[in-house]
C-alpha positions in Angstrom: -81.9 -10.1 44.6 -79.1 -9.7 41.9 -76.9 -7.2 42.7 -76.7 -4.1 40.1 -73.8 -1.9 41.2 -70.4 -2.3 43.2 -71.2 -0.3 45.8 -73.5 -2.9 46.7 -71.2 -5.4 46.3 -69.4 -3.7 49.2 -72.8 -3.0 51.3 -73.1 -7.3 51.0 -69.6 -8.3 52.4 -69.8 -5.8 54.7 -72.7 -8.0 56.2 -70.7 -11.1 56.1 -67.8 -12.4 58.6 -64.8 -10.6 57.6 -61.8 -12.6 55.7 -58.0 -11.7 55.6 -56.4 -10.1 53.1 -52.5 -10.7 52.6 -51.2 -7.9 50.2 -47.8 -9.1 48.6 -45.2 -6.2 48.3 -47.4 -3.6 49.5 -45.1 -0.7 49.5 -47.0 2.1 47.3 -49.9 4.0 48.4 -52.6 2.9 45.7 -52.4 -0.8 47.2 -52.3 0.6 51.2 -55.0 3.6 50.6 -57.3 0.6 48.8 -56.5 -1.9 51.8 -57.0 0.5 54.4 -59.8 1.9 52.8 -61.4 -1.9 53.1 -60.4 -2.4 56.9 -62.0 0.7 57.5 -65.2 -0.3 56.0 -65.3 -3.8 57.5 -65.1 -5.7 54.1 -61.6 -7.6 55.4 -58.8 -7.8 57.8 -55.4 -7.3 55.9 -51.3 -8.7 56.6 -49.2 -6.5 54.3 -45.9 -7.9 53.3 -43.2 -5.6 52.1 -41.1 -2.8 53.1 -42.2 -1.4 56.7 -40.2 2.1 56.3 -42.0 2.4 53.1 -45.3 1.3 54.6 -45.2 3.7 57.7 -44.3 6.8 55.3 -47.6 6.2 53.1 -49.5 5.6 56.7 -48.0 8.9 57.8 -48.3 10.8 54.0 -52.0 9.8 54.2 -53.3 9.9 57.6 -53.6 6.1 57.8 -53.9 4.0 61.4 -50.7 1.9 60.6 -51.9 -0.3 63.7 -55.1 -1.3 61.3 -52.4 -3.9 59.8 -50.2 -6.8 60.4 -47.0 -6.1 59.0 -45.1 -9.0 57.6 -41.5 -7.7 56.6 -40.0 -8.5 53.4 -37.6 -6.3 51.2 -37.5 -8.0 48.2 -40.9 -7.8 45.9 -40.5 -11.7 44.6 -39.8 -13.1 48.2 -42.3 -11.0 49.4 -44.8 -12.4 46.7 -43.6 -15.9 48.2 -44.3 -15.2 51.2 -47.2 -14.1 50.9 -48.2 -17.1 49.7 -46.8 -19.0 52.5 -48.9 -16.9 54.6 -52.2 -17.9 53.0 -51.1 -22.2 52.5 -50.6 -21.9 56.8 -54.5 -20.4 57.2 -53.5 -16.9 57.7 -55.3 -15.6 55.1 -57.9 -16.2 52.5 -57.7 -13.4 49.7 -54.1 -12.6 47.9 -53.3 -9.4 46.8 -50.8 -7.9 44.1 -49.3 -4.6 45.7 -45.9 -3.2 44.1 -44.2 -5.7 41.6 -45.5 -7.0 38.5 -48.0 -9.4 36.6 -45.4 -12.2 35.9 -43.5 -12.5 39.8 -47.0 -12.1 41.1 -48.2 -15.0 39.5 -44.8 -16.8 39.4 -45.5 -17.1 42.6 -48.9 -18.5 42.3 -48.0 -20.8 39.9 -44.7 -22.4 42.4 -45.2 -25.8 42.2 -43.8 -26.1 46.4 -45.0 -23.2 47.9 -47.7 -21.9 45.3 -51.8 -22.0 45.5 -52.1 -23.5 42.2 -53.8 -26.7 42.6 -52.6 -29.4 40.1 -54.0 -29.3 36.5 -55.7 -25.8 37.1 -56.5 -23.2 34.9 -56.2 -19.6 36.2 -58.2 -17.2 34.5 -59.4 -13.6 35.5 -62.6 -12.5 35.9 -63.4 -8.6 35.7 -67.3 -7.6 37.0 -67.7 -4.0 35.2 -70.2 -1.6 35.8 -70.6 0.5 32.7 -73.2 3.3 32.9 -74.4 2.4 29.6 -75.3 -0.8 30.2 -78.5 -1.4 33.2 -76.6 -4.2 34.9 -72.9 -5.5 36.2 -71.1 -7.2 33.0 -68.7 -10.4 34.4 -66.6 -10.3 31.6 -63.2 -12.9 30.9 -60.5 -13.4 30.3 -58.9 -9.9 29.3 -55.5 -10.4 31.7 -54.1 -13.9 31.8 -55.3 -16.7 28.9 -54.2 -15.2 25.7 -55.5 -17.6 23.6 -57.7 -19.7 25.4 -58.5 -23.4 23.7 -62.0 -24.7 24.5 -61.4 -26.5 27.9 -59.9 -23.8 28.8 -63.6 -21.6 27.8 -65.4 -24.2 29.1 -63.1 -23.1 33.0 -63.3 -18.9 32.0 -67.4 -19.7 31.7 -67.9 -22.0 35.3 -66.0 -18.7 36.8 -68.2 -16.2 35.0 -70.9 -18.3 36.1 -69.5 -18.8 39.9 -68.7 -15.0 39.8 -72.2 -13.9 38.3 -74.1 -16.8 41.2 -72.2 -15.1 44.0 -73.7 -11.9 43.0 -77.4 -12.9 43.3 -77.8 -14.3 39.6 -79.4 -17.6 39.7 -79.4 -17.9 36.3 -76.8 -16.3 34.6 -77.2 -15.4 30.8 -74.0 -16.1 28.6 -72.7 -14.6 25.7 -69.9 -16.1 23.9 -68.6 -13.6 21.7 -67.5 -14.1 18.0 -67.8 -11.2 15.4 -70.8 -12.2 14.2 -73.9 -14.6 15.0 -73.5 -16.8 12.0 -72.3 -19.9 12.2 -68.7 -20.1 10.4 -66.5 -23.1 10.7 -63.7 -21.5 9.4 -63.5 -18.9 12.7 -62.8 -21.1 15.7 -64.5 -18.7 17.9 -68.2 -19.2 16.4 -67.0 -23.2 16.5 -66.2 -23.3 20.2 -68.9 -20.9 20.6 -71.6 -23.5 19.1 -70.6 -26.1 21.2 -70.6 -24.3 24.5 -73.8 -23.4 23.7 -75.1 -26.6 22.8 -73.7 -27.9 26.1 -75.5 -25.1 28.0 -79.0 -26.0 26.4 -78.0 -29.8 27.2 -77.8 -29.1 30.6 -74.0 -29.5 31.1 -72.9 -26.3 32.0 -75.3 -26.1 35.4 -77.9 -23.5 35.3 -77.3 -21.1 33.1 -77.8 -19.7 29.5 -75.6 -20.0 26.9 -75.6 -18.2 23.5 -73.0 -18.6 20.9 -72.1 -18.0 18.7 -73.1 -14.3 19.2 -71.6 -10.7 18.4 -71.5 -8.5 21.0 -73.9 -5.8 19.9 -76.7 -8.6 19.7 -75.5 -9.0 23.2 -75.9 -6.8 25.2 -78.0 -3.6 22.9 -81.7 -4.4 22.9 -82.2 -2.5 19.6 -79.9 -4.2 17.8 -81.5 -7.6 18.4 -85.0 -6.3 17.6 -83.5 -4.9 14.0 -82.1 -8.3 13.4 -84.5 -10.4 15.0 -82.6 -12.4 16.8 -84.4 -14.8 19.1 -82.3 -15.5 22.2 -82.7 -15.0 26.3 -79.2 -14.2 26.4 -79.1 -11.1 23.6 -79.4 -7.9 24.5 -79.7 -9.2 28.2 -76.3 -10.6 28.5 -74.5 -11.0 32.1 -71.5 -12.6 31.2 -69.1 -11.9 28.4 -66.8 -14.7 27.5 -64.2 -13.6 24.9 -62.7 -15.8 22.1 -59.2 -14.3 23.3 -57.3 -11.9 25.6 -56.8 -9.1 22.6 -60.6 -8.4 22.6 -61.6 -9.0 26.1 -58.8 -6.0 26.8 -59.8 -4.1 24.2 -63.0 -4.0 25.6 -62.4 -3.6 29.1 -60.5 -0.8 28.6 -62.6 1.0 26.1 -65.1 0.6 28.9 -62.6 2.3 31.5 -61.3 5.2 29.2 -64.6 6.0 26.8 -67.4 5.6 29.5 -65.7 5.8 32.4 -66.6 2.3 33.8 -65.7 1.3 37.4 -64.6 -2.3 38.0 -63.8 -5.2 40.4 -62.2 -8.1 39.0 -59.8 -11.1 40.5 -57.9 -13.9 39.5 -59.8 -16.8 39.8 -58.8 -21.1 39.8 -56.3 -20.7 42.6 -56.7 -22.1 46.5 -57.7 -18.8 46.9 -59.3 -15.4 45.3 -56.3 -13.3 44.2 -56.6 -9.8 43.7 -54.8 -9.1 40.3 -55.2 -5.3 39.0 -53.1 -3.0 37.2 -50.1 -1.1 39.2 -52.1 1.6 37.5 -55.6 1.3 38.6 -57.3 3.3 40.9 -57.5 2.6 44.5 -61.6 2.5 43.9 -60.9 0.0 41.7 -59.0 -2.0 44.1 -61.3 -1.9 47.2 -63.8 -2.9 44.9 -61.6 -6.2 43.5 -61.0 -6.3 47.2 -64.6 -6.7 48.4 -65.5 -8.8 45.1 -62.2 -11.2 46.6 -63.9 -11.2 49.9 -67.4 -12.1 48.6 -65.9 -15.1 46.5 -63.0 -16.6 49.6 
């Protein structure tokens, strides 16, 4: 059965053998309270790399079991990122974390050609799973954090991880939308163009099983009433469970008018790496990192 909301996401790994964690820089108490908050639940075991002054004072601020942790010191956030990565490349860890440093040393890191997880030729992407409480099921939206203008190999990767994603969460046959701002076919915007032909790969049979619509606006995709006022024959519209955006400006547009106007929760992870890697905001909420957490753990 497809799973409708995170905190079944969380109910399902917690059924599964646990995985480990490593947290890069984890010095500030969003990342620990999130971590510890997913040891305590039994979603994941968890290294955290960084300061251990720092670490103990959030354990102590909080109330947290510091021995619930390995502590792997490391003082500065970029070495800390590195060896973090180490960490996971010598099996002692299968989910990556971002604690305390930003976006680009994070995935700098990734990305290191000697010490890295980035296998050769891959294409990272992110991968947020959103449940909105206007809409009646998870959205696996991408990419609205890494590809800023994604070309169409790199759509066709963003849509096998939507689809990976939306499989892993009990979907057997996910439904597609590739988004343009309107259904009509218009060779002169490259989004309904790439659009067309992912779709026409889908219906071919190339794409695995799954459903692909494009080009499609989003209303048509995922409101019910809008596709009976246009009658617009499709499987996918109105039913959507995958977003795939033409580029990052209005995959985080969305994503955050989902956050901020209806008050969406979210998982979402970095995904084309060795491993799942946890990439949210400094800024995000420590619910919204236990669940990336536990969507990290379902996908290692």
């Amino acid at each position: 059965m497809a799973i409708t909301k995170l905190d079944q996401l969380v109910e399902l790994v917690k059924s599964k053998p646990r995985k480990r964690l490593v947290a890069a820089n984890a010095n500030d108490a969003h990342t620990i309270e999130a971590v510890y908050a997913a040891v305590e639940l039994g979603v994941i075991d968890a290294t955290l790399v960084g300061n251990p002054e720092e670490i103990e004072k959030v354990c102590k601020e909080h109330g947290f079991d510091m021995s619930k942790f390995t502590i792997v010191p490391e003082y500065v956030d970029t070495k800390a990122a590195t060896k973090s990565c180490e960490l996971i490349n010598a099996g002692e860890g299968q989910i990556l974390m971002k604690g305390l440093l930003p976006t680009d040393k994070y995935m700098r890191a990734i990305l290191n050609k000697e010490k890295g997880l980035c296998p050769p030729k891959a294409t990272l992407s992110h991968v947020t799973v959103i449940e909105n409480p206007a809409y009646h099921k998870l959205l696996i939206v991408g990419d609205v954090a890494v590809i800023p203008a994604p070309e169409f190999k790199e759509k066709q990767a963003i849509l096998k991880y939507l689809v990976e994603t939306a499989n892993a969460l009990g979907i057997e046959k996910p439904k597609v939308a590739c988004l343009a701002a309107t259904e009509q076919m218009s060779v002169g915007m490259q989004a309904c163009v790439d659009a067309a032909l992912l779709a026409a790969m889908g219906n071919r049979g190339q794409l695995g099983n799954v459903s692909v619509e494009g080009p499609i606006s989003l209303d048509l995709a995922i409101d019910k009433e809008t596709v009976e006022i246009k009658k617009f024959k499709s499987e996918v519209a109105g039913d959507a469970d995958c977003l795939l955006f033409p580029n990052i400006e209005t995959g985080n547009v969305f994503y955050k008018c989902c956050t901020k106007f209806s008050h969406a929760e979210l998982g979402a992870l970095l995904k084309g790496a060795k491993v799942p890697c946890v990439l949210s905001s400094r800024g995000d909420s420590a619910k919204t990192k236990m669940y990336s957490i536990a969507l990290a753990a379902l996908m290692a």
